[in-house]
N, C-alpha and C positions, 0 to 999 in steps of 0.2 A: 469574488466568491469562488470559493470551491468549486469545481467543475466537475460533480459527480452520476450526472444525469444528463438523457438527450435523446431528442426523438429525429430517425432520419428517415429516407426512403430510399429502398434500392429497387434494382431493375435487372435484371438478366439483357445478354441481347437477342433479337431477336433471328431467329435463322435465315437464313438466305432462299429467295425462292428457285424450284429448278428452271430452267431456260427449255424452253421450246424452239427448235431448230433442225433444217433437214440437211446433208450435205450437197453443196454447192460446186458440183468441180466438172473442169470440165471431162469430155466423152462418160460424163456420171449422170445421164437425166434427170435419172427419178432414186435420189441417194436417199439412205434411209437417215432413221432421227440420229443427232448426234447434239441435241441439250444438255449444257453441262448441268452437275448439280450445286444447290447451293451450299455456301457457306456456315458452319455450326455458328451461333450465337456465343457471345465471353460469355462467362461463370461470374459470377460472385462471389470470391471469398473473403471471410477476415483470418486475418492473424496475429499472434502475440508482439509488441515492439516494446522490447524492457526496457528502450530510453522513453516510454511514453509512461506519466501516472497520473494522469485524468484527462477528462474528455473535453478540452477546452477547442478540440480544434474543430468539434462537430458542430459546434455553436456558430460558425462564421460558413461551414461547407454541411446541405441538409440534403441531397439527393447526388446517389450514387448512382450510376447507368454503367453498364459492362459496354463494348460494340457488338453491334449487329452483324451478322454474317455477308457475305457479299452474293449476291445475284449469283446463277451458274450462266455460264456463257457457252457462246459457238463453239465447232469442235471439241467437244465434250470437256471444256475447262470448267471447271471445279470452281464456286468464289470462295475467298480468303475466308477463313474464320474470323470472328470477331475477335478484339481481345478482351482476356479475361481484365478485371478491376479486382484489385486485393485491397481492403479498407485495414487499419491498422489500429490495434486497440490496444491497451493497457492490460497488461496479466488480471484477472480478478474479474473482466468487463462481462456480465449478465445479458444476453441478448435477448428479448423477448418480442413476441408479434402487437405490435401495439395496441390491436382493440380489445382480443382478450387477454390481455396481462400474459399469456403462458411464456416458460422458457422454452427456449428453444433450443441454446448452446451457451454452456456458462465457459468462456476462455481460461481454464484456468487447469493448476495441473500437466496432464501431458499434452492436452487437448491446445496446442500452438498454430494450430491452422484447421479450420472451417469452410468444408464447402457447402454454402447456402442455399442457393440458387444456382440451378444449371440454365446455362443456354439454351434456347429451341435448338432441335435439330435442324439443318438443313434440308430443302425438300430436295427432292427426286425429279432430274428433267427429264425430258419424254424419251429418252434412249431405254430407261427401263420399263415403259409403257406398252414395245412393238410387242405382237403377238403373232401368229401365224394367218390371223383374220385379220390382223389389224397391225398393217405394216408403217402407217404412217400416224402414227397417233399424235394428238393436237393439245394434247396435253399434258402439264405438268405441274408438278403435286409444291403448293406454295410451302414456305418455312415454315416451322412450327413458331406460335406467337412467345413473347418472352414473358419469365416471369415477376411481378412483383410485389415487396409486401412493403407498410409500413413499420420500424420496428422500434423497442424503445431500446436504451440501451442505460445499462445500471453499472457502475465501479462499486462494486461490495469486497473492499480491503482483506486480503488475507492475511488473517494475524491469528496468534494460539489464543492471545489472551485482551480480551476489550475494558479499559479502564471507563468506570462511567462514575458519575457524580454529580453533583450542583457545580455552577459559577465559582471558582476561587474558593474549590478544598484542596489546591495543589497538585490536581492529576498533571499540572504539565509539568514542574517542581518535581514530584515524583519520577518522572519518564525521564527528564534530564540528569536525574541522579544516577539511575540502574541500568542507563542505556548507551548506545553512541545519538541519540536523536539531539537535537537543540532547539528543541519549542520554543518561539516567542514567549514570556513568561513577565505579566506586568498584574498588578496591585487592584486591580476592577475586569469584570465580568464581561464574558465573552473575549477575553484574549484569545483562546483558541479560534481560529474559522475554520481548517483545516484539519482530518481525523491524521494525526501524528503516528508515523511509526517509526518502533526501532529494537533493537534488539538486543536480548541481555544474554551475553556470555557470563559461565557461571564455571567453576573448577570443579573436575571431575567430574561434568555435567554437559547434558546435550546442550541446554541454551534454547532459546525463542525468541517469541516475536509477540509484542506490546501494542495496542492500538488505542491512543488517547482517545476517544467517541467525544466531543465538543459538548461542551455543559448543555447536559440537558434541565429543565425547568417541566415545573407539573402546565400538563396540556401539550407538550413536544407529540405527541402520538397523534394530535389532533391537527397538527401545523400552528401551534404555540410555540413564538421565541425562532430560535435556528437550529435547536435538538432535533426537531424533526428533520431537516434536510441530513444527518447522519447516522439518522439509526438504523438504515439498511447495511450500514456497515458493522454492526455489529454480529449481525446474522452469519458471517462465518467463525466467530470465536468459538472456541471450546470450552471456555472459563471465564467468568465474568468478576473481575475487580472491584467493588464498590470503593472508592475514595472517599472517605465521611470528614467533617471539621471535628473530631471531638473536641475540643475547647471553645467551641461553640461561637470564634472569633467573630461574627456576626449575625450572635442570637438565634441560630438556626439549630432544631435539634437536633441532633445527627439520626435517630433510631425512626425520626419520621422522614427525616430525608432517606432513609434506605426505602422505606416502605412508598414515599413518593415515587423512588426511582424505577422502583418495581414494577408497581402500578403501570409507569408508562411503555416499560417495553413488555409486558401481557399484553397489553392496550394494542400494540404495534405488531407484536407475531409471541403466541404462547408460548410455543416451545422452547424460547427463549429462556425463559424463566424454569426451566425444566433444568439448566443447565447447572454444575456445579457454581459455586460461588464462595468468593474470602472479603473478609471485611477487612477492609487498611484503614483503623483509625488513626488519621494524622493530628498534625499537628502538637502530637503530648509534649513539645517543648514550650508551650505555651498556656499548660493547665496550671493557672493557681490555684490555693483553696485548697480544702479538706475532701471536699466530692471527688468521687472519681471515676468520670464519668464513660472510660474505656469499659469498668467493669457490671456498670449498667447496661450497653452495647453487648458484652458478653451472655448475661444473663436472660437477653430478649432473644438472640439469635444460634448462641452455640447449642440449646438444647434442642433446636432445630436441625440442626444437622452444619451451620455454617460454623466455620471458625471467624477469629479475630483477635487481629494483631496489630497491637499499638507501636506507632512505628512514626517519624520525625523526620518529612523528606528533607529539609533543609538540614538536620544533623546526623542527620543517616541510622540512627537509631532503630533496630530491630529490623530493618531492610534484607537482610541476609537472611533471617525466618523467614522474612516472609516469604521471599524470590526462589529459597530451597522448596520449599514446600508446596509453592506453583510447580515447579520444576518435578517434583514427585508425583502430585496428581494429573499432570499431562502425563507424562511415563504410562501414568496408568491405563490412558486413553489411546483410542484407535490415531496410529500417526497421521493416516493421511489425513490432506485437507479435506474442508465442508467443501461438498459439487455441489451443485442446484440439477437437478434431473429435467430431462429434455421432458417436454408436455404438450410441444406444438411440432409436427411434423412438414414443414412442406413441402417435401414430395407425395404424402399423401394429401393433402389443401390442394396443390395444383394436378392433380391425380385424373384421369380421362374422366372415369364416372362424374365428376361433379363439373363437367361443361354441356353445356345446352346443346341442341341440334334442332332443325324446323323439317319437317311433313308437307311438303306443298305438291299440288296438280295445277303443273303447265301445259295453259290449254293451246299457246301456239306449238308448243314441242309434242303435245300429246303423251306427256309423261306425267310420274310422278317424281318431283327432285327432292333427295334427303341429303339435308349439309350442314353443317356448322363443325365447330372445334372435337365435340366429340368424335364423329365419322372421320374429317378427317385425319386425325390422331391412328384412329383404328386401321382405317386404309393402310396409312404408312407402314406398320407393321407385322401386315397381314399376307401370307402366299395364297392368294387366290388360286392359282393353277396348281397347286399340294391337294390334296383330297382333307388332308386335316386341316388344311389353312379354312378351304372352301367351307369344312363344317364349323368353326370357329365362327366365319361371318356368317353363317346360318342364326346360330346360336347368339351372337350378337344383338341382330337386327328381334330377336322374338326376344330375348330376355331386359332388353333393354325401353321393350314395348313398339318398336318400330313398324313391326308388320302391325298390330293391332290399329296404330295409326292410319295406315295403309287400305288397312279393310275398311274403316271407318271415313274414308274418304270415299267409296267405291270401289277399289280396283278391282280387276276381275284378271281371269285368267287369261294370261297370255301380254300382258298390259305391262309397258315399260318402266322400269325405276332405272333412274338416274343418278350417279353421286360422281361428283367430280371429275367428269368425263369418262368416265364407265359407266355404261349400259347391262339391262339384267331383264329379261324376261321374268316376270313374275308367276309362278306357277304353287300352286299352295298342295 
């Protein structure tokens, strides 16, 4: 089966912690800190690979990890960064966060390389800690944690124009005629598995791009039949082809098969059906009889606004109306391709406000210690010894509700806060 769907997980890495460390040498007693810092965490990107066209290889490989940054070490060595991990996807590839559905990053267009996920930073070793009170400080500031998400990922075909229809009215017949494509193409239903594409050059004429969408069947919007596994690819067309049997070669009407087919892609995304549309009734090498049932087809649908052209993929009849006349209504239309718009941000998802911190009174330290991912995020960034830094973590600690905490525990004036090896007199 088609590979057009798949859900994986990735990971940033994580930053490297700083080292704690004094210098050691000799006629040096009492050397100051000289902790390296740590190492950045890899990134996560994807990128476009135009030898890939479906997602077959994510099926067998489902967790992605970048590396972790390296420790800082003795005499202020620095650890290695992690390396970054580039995952490689198919032009067209839909990225989205897996639990709520949104996009995040459609590959497609100019957009050939994505950065997802960044690495933690590396932390801070105690070289940048000394102060003029505090010459040998015993601490150092750990790597920031990595990030990750679950995400799903969708191949949504970029093509101008999506051939849809029932089982065996010819859409492959068709494509193989007006294209360089070469469909499988056999006498029973569901020959297609795969959404086909290919392209028609036309004289004096820009030319496109064809996408066979796999027989759909009434209930496909539902997960009825295999229609359903391809109607996301329809979603980038700009025009929609219905293939009809007008000769009815197995009893099937054709004017209710449109309206069948319709029905199901509303069903699956409206705006769909918002889109221009041509009717190609095939088969007329095949009409006996006095009826004729092309111009019953016409009379349901052209005063609607669609056209319709009878046309004989296997004799080529009327094929060049109808391919001109796509060719004139794309013209008319905005060239670029369908995006899909970013909906899920993660850098604002992994964003300081939305990680925890705890309020606690240690009663062997006779403090009160406030820690967790958010603080020390904020730390890291923060000039304490600046007069605006200092006002910043003022405004911090009250806007984020910390001092309220704080009161609500007791403290009183003069009473220790503690974060990460920094010490604060509290004075309100």
């Amino acid at each position: 089966m088609f590979a057009d769907r798949a859900k994986i997980y990735v990971k940033s890495g994580k930053g490297g912690d700083g080292h704690v460390s004094f210098r050691r040498e000799k006629y040096v007693p009492n050397g100051g800190p000289d902790g390296g810092d740590g190492g950045k965490g890899g990134d996560v990107y994807f990128e476009v690979d135009e030898g890939l066209n479906t997602l077959t290889d994510f099926r067998h490989i489902r967790k992605y990890c970048a590396g972790n940054g390296e420790n800082g070490g003795k005499r202020n060595c620095a650890g290695k960064n992690g390396e970054d991990i580039v995952i490689k996807v198919p032009a067209g590839t839909v990225i989205k966060e897996a639990e709520s559905g949104q996009v995040i990053t459609d590959m497609s267009g100019d957009n050939r390389r994505f950065l997802l996920l960044n690495g933690g930073k590396g932390g801070n070793g105690n070289q940048h800690y000394a102060t003029s009170t505090m010459q040998a400080p015993r601490y150092a500031q750990p790597g920031q944690p990595a990030q990750e998400l679950e995400l799903l990922l969708e191949l949504k075909v970029i093509a101008d124009v999506g051939l849809v229809g029932f089982p065996n009215v010819g859409k492959s017949t068709f494509l193989s005629m007006v294209t360089n494509a070469r469909p499988k193409i056999a006498n029973y239903h569901f020959t297609t598995l795969n959404p086909n594409l290919g392209v028609v050059d036309l004289e004096d004429a820009k030319g496109f791009v064809i996408a066979d969408i796999p027989g759909l069947i009434e209930g496909a919007s539902e997960g009825v039949g295999l229609g359903h596994e391809f109607l996301r690819h329809i979603e980038r067309t700009k025009l929609i082809v219905h293939i009809v049997d007008a000769a009815s070669t197995e009893g099937r009407d054709p004017i209710e098969d449109i309206y069948a087919i319709n029905k199901e892609l509303e069903a699956y995304n409206a705006e769909i059906t918002l889109r221009p549309q041509i009717i190609a009734a095939n088969k007329i090498d095949m009409i006996y009889g006095e009826d004729d049932p092309v111009a019953k087809i016409r009379e349901e649908f052209e005063p609607k606004g669609v056209p319709v052209y009878a046309i004989s993929a296997i004799s080529g009849q009327g094929l060049r109306e109808l391919l001109y006349d796509i060719n004139n209504q794309l013209e008319k239309m905005d060239s670029k391709p369908v995006i899909f718009e970013q909906e899920f941000f993660p850098e604002y998802h992994f964003d300081v406000e939305s990680e925890p911190f705890t309020v606690v009174y240690d009663e062997g330290e006779d403090a009160y210690v406030v820690e967790g991912p958010r603080i020390e995020k904020m730390l890291s960034y923060t000039n304490l010894e600046s007069e605006k830094g200092f006002k910043f973590f003022q405004d911090f600690l009250k806007n984020n509700g910390i001092l309220e905490q704080l009161e609500k525990l007791g403290i009183g004036e003069g009473d220790t806060v503690r974060m990460y090896g920094l010490s604060f007199d509290y004075y309100k």
